[in-house]
N, C-alpha and C positions, 0 to 999 in steps of 0.2 A: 831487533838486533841485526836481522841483515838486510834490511831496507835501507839502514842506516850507513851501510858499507863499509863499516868498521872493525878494529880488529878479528872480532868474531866473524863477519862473512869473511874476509880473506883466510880464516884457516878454516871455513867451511867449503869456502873455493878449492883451498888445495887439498882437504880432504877427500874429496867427491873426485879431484880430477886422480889422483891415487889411488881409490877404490876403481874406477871406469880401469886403470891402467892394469892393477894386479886383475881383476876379474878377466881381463883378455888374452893373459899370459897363462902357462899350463898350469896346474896346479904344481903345489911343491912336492918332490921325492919323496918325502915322508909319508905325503896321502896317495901315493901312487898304489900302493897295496897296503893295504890295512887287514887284520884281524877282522872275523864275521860272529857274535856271539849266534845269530840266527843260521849260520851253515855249517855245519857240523858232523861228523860222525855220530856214530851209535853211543859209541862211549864216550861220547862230553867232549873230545877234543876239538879246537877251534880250526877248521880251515885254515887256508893265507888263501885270498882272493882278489886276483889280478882287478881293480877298476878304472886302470888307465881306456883310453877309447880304444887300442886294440882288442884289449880284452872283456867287454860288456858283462854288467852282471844281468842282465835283462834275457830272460829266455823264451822263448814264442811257450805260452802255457799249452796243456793238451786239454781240449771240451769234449765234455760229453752230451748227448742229449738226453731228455728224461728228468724227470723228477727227482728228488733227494731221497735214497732210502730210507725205510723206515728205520731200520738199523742205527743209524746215522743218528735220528731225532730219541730213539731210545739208549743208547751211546749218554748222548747231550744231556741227557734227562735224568739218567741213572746217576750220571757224576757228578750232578751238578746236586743233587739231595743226597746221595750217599750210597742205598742200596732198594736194589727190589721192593723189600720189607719195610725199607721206609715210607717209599713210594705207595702200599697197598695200607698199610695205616692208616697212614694220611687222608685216601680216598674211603675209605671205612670211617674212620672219625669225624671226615666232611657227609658222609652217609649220613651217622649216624645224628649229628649233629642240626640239619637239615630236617631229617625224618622226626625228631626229637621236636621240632620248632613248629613244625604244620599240622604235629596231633594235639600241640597245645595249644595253636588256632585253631583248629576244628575241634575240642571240647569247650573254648569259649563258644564258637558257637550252635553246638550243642546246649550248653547251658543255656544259653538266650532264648532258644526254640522251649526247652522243658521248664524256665524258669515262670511260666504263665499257667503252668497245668502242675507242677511240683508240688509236695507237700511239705512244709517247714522243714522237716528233716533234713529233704534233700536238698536245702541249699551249705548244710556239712557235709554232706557226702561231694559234691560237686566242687566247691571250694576248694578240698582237702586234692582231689585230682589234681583240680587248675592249680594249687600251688605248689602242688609235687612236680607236675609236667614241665612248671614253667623255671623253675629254679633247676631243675635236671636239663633243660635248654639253655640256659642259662649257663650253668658249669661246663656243657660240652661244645656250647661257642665260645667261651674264652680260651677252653684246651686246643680248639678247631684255631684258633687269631695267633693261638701262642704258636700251634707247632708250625702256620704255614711260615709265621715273621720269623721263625727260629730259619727255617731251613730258606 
C-alpha cells in the first residue's frame, strides 16, 4: 500500500510528519503534573509531583555496600508462605516425607540381601513392611506436592 503511493501513503506521510512535529513540542499542561499512585504518604494519600524538566522525578538513589540481610531474605520468605509455623511444617513434612521414602528403599533392599537365606514365612513378614512403608511414602509425598503447590 505505500509503495504504491496512494492514498494510504499520503496519510501515512502526514501522519509521521505530525507525530515528528508534536513529539518536539513540550508536552501538554495537563501532563505537566500528574497524580503518583506509587508516591505517597503513610496514609494512602496521593502526592502531585512536578514532571515537567524543572522538576525531575529521577533521584540519585543511596548504595550500600554488603550483602542483603538475612532479615531481608526471612522477611520475603515468611510473607510469601504465611507464618513461621507454616514454614517449619513444611520442612518437617519434607523431612519426614523424604525419610519415609529411603527406609522403604533400604528395606527393599534389605529384603533382596535376606530373601536368599529367608525362610518362607519371612517373605510375609517382609512384604507386610515393604507395603506398609511404601504406601505411608506414598501418602506423605502427595501431602509433601500438595502442601509445597498449595503455598
Amino acid at each position: 500500500l505505500i509503495k504504491s503511493k496512494g492514498n494510504f501513503a499520503k496519510l501515512m506521510a502526514e501522519f509521521n510528519a505530525t507525530q515528528n512535529k508534536e513529539s518536539k513540542t513540550a508536552p501538554p499542561p495537563e501532563l505537566a503534573r500528574v497524580r503518583s499512585s506509587s508516591i505517597g504518604s503513610a496514609d494512602g494519600e496521593k502526592e502531585e509531583v512536578d514532571m515537567t524538566e524543572e522538576g525531575k522525578l529521577i533521584e540519585v538513589e543511596g548504595l550500600e555496600k554488603g550483602g542483603v540481610d538475612l532479615k531481608v531474605f526471612e522477611l520475603y520468605f515468611v510473607k510469601a508462605v504465611g507464618s513461621k509455623r507454616v514454614i517449619v511444617g513444611l520442612l518437617i513434612l519434607s523431612i519426614m516425607a523424604q525419610a519415609t521414602q529411603n527406609i522403604h528403599e533400604l528395606m527393599t533392599a534389605v529384603w533382596s540381601e535376606e530373601s536368599e537365606k529367608a525362610e518362607p514365612n519371612d517373605f510375609v513378614k517382609y512384604f507386610t513392611i515393604w507395603t506398609i512403608l511404601g504406601i505411608f511414602a506414598l501418602i506423605l509425598a502427595l501431602f509433601r506436592a500438595r502442601a509445597w503447590a498449595w503455598q
